[in-house]
C-alpha positions as CSV (number, residue, x, y, z in Angstrom):
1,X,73.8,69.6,80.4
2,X,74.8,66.1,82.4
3,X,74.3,64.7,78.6
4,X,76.7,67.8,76.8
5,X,79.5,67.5,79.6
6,X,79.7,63.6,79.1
7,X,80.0,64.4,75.4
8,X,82.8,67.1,76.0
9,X,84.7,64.6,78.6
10,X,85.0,62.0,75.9
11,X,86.3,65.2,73.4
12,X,88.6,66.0,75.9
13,X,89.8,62.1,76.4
14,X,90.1,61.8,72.9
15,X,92.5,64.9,72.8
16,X,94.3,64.5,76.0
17,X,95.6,60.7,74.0
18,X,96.4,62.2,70.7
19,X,98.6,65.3,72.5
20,X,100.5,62.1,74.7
21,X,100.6,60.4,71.1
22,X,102.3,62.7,69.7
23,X,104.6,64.3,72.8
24,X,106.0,60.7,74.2
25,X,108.2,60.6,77.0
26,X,110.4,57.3,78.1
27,X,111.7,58.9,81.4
28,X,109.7,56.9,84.4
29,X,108.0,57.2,86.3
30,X,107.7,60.9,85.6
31,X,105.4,60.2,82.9
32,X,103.4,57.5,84.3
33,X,103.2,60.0,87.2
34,X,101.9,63.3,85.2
35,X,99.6,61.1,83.4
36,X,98.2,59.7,86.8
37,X,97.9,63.2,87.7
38,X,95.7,64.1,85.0
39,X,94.1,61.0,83.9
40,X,92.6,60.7,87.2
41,X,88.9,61.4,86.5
42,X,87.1,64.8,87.2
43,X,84.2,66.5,85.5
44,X,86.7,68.5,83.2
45,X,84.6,71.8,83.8
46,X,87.2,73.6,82.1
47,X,87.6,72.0,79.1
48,X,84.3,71.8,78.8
49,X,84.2,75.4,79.1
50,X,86.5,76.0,76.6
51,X,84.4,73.9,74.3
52,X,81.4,76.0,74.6
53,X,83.5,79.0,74.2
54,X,84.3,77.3,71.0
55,X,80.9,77.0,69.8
56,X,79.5,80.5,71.1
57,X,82.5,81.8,68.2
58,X,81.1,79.1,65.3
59,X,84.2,77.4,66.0
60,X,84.4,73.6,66.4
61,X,86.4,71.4,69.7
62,X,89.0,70.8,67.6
63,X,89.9,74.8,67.2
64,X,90.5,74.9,71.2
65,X,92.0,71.4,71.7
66,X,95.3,73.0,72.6
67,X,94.0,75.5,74.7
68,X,91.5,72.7,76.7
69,X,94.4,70.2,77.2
70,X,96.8,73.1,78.5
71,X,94.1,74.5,80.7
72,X,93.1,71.0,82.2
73,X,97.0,70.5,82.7
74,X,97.7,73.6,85.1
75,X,94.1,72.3,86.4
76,X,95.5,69.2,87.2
77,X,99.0,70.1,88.5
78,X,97.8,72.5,91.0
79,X,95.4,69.8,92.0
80,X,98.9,67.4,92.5
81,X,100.4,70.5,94.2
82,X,97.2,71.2,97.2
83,X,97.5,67.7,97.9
84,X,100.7,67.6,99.3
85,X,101.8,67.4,103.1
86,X,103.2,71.1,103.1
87,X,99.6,72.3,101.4
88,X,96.1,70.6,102.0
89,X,97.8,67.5,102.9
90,X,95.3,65.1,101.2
91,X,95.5,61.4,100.8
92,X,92.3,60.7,98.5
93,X,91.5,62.7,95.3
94,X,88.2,61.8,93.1
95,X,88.3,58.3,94.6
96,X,91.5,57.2,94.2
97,X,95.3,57.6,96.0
98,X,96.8,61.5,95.6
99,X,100.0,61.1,93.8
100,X,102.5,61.6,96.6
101,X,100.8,58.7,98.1
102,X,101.5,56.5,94.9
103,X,104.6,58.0,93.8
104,X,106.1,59.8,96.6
105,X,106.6,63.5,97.1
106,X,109.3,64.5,95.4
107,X,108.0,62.6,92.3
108,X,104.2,64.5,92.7
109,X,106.3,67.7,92.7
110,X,107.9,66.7,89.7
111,X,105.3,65.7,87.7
112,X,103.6,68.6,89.2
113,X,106.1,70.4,87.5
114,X,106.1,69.0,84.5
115,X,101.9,69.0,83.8
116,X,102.7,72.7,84.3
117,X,105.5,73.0,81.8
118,X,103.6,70.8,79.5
119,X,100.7,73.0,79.3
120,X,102.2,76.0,77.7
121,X,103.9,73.5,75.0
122,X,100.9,71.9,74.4
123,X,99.2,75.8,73.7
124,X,102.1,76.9,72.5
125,X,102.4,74.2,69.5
126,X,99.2,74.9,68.0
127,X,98.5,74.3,64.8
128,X,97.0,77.3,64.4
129,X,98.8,79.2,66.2
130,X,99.0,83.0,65.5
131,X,98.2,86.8,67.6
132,X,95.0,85.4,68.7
133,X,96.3,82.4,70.5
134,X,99.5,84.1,71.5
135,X,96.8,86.8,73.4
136,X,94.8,84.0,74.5
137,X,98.0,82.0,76.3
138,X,99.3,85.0,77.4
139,X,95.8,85.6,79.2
140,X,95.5,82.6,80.7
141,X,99.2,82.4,81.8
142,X,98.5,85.6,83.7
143,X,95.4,84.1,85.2
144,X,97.1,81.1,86.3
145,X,99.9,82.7,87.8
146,X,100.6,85.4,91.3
147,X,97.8,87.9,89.8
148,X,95.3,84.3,89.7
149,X,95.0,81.0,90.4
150,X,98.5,80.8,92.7
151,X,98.3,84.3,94.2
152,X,94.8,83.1,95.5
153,X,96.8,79.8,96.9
154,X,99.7,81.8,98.4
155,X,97.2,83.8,100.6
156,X,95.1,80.9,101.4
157,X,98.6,79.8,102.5
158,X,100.4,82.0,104.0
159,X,97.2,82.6,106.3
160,X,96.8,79.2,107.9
161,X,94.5,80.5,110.9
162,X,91.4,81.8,108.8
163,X,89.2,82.3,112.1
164,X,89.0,86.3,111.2
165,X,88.4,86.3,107.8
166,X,85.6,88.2,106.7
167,X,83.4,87.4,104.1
168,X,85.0,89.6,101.6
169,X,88.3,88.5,102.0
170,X,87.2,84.7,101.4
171,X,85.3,85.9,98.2
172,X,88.1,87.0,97.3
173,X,89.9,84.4,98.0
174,X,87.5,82.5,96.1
175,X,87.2,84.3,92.8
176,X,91.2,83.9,92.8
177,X,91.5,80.0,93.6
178,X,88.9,79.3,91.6
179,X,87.4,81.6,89.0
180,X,90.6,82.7,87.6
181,X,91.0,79.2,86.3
182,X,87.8,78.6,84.5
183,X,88.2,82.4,83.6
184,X,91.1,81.3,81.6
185,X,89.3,78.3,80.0
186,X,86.3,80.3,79.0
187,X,87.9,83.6,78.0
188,X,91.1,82.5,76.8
189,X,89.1,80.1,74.3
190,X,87.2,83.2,73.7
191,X,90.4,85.3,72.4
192,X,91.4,82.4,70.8
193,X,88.2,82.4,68.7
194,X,88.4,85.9,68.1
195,X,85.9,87.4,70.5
196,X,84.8,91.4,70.6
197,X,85.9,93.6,73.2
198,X,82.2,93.2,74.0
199,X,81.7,89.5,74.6
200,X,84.8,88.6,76.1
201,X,84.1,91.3,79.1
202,X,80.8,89.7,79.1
203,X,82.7,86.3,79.5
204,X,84.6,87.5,82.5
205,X,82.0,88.7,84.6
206,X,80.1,85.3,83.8
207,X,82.9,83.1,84.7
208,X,84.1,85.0,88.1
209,X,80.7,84.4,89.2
210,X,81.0,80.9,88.0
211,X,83.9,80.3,89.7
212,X,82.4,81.5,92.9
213,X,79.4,79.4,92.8
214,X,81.4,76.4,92.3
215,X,83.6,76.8,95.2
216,X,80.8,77.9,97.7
217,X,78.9,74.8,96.5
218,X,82.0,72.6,96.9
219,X,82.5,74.1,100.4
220,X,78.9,72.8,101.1
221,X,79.0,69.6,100.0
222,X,82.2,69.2,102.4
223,X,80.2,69.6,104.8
224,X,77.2,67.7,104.0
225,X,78.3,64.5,101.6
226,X,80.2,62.2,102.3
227,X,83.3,60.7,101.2
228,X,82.1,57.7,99.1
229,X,80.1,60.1,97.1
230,X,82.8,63.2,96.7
231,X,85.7,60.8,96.7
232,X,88.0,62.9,98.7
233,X,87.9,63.3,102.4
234,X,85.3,65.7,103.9
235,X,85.3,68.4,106.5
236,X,89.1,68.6,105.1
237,X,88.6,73.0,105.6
238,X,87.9,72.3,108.8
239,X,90.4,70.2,109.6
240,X,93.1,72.8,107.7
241,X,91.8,75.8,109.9
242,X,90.2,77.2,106.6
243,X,87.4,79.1,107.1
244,X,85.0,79.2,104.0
245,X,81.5,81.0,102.9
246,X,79.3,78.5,104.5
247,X,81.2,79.0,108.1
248,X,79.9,82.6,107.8
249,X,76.8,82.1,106.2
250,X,75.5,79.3,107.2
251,X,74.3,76.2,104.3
252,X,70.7,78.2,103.5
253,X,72.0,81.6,103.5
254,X,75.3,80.2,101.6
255,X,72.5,78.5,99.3
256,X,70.7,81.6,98.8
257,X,73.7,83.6,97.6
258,X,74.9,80.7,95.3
259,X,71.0,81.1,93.9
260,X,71.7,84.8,93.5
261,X,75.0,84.7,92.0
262,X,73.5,82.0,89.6
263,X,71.2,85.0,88.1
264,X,73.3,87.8,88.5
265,X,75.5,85.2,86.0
266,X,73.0,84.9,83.8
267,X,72.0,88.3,83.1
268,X,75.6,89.0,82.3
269,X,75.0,87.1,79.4
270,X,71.7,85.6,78.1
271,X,71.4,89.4,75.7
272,X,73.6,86.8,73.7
273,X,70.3,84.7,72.8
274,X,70.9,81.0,71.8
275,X,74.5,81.2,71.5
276,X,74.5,81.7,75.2
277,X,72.3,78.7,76.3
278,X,74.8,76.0,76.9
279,X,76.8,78.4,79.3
280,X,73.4,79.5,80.9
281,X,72.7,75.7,81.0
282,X,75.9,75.1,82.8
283,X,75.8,78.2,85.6
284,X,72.5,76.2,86.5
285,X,74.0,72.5,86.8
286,X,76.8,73.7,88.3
287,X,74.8,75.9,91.5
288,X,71.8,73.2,91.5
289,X,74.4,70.3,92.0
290,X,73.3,70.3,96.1
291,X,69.6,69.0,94.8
């Protein structure tokens, strides 16, 4: 899998250049500064996702491109966005300075912005665009939006003191910050591609679970790496008041529900057979990153 997602990443590099290619932009530093925003390394999951969603359909990258550069774009600018002083108030993202740091606020918001505006034009002005890709967008849209991704950031929000949370709620939490997102990769590539009723509900429960695995092992690597090796700041939930799985779990206990979320995953959707091993391959990478 570590050989498959290097594969995808230089897809996705390749992809991310031709879209900027082809979409230039001589305002500055706004463009300098959504390119920073994106450009700035990661594992890109997501696109990756969409990629194998791609091949589970007997589609190729290229079908998706659209969809795994918009995807990795709302990715990205919400990543600009929890940085900021009013949010997580980060200074050190994958290594490097946030944006607000190297461009100051008002220009991270912008760009911010703009990634976000970008990513429905880029999905939007496909070349083969027609009802599937219109569904597709308008699922992931939805996903992304008060109902997902930033409905799942306005509560983690709006509730700064997380002392009472109960495990539920941060699940919740959870499968909104996080899984909605690669949701929209997986399952929006899945539309896209024209995937049964049967498949794509298949898909969903796959990636929600994903998308919880990931953030509970995130949350204990925070606690446990350090910040040469994540390159970000650790203990930062801490630090924000945020109270996560692992607070209420403890690391084994957290690393025993990862374990069994990882084949509660599975057995949503190894009935698939071999089209379903790369995902399978994945769920596993992604929950055994702590050995």
């Amino acid at each position: 899998m570590q050989s498959a997602l290097e594969k995808y990443k230089t897809i996705f590099a390749e992809q991310l250049e031709d879209y900027f290619k082809n979409n230039p932009c001589d305002i500055q530093p706004i463009f300098k500064a959504l390119r920073y925003g994106i450009e700035n390394g990661g594992k890109r999951i997501r696109p990756a996702l969409c990629y194998l969603a791609s091949e589970f359909c007997n589609k190729d990258t290229e079908f998706v491109a659209s969809i795994a550069v918009g995807i990795e774009m709302i990715h990205s600018y919400s990543l600009v966005h929890d940085d900021l002083p009013c949010m997580d108030d980060d200074s050190l993202r994958r290594g490097k300075p946030t944006s607000h740091i190297v461009f100051g606020e008002g220009m991270a918001v912008l760009s911010g912005d703009a990634l976000l505006n970008m990513a429905f034009e880029a999905m939007l002005g496909d070349k083969n665009f027609d009802s599937n890709a219109l569904q597709a967008i308008r699922y992931i849209a939805k996903n992304s939006g008060i109902n997902g991704m930033i409905g799942g950031q306005c509560i983690d929000l709006a509730n700064e003191d997380k002392s009472n949370y109960s495990l539920d709620e941060i699940l919740k939490l959870n499968r909104l910050k996080t899984s909605c997102l690669l949701k929209s990769a997986l399952v929006g590539s899945m539309i896209k591609c024209g995937g049964n009723a049967e498949e794509i509900k298949d898909m969903e429960n796959f990636a929600n679970k994903l998308g919880e695995i990931f953030q509970i092992v995130d949350d204990i690597l925070d606690k446990t790496s350090t910040k040469e090796v994540l390159g970000k700041e650790i203990n930062q939930d801490s630090a924000n008041g945020k109270k996560t799985v692992v607070d209420i779990l403890g690391i084994e206990k957290s690393i025993e529900y990862a374990s069994k979320l990882e084949s509660s995953a599975i057995a949503d959707i190894e009935k698939h057979g071999k089209r379903s091993e790369k995902l399978i391959a994945l769920c596993k990478y992604l929950s055994r990153r702590l050995n």
